[in-house]
C-alpha positions as CSV (number, residue, x, y, z in Angstrom):
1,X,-18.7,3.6,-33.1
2,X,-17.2,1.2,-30.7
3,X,-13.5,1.7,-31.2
4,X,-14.3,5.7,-31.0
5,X,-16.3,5.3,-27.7
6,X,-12.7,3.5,-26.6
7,X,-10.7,5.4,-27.6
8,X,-12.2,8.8,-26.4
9,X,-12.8,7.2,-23.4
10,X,-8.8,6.2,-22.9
11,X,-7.4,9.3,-24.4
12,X,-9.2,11.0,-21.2
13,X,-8.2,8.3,-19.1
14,X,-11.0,6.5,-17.8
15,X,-12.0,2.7,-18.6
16,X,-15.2,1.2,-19.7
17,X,-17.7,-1.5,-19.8
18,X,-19.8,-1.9,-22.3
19,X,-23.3,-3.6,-22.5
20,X,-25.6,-3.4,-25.7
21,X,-28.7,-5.8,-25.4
22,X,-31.0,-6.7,-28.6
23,X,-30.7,-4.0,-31.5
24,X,-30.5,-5.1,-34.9
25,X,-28.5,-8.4,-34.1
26,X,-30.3,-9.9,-31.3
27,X,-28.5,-11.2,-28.4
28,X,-25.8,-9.2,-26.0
29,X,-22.3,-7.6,-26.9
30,X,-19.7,-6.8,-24.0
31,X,-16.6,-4.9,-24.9
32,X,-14.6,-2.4,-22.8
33,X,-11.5,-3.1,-20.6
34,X,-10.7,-6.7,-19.6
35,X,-9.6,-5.6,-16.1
36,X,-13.3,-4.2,-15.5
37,X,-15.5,-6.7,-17.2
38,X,-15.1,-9.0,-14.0
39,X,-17.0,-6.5,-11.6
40,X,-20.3,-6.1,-14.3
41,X,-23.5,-7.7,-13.7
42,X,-24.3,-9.1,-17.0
43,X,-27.4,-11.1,-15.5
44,X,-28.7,-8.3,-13.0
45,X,-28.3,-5.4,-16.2
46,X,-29.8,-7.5,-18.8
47,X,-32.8,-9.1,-16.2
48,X,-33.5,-5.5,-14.9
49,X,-32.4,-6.6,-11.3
50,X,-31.4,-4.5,-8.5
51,X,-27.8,-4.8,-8.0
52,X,-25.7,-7.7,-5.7
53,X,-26.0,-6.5,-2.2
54,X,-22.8,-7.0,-0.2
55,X,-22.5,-7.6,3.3
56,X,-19.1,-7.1,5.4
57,X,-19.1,-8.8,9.1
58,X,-19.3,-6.1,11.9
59,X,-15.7,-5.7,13.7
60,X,-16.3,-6.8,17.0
61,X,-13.5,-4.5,19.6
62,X,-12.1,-6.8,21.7
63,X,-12.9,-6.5,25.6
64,X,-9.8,-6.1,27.7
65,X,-9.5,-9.9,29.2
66,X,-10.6,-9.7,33.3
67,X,-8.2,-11.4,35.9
68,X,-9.7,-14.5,37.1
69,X,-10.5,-14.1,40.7
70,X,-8.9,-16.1,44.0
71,X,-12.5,-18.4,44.3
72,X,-11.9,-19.4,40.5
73,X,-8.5,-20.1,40.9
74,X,-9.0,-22.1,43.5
75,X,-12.0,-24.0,41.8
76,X,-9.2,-24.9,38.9
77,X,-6.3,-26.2,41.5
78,X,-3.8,-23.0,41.1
């Protein structure tokens, strides 16, 4: 069932990741495409979790950079 599943899928042109927990043999079985199996969350599918959240720092816009004035420059000798 597997390979059909695979092959389906590819003749249509997607690729897949596949998680089957329990069944008649316990334990897991992961199959699909090696390039997707790194982004699946084994633990978080299997444990019922909600999935990683990500967080991306905030970009910051620069300010424009203010002159210094004449009683600063003269505080630092120029």
């Amino acid at each position: 069932m597997i390979k059909i599943i695979k092959w389906l899928s590819h003749k249509m042109g997607f690729k897949i990741a596949m998680i089957k927990i329990g069944g008649k043999v316990p334990g897991i079985i992961i199959d699909g495409d090696k390039e997707l199996l790194r982004y699946v969350d084994i633990t978080g599918y299997t444990f019922k979790k909600d999935p990683l959240k990500r967080t991306y720092p905030k970009f910051v816009k620069p300010e424009p950079i203010k002159p210094l004035t004449p009683k600063q420059l003269k505080e630092i000798g120029l």
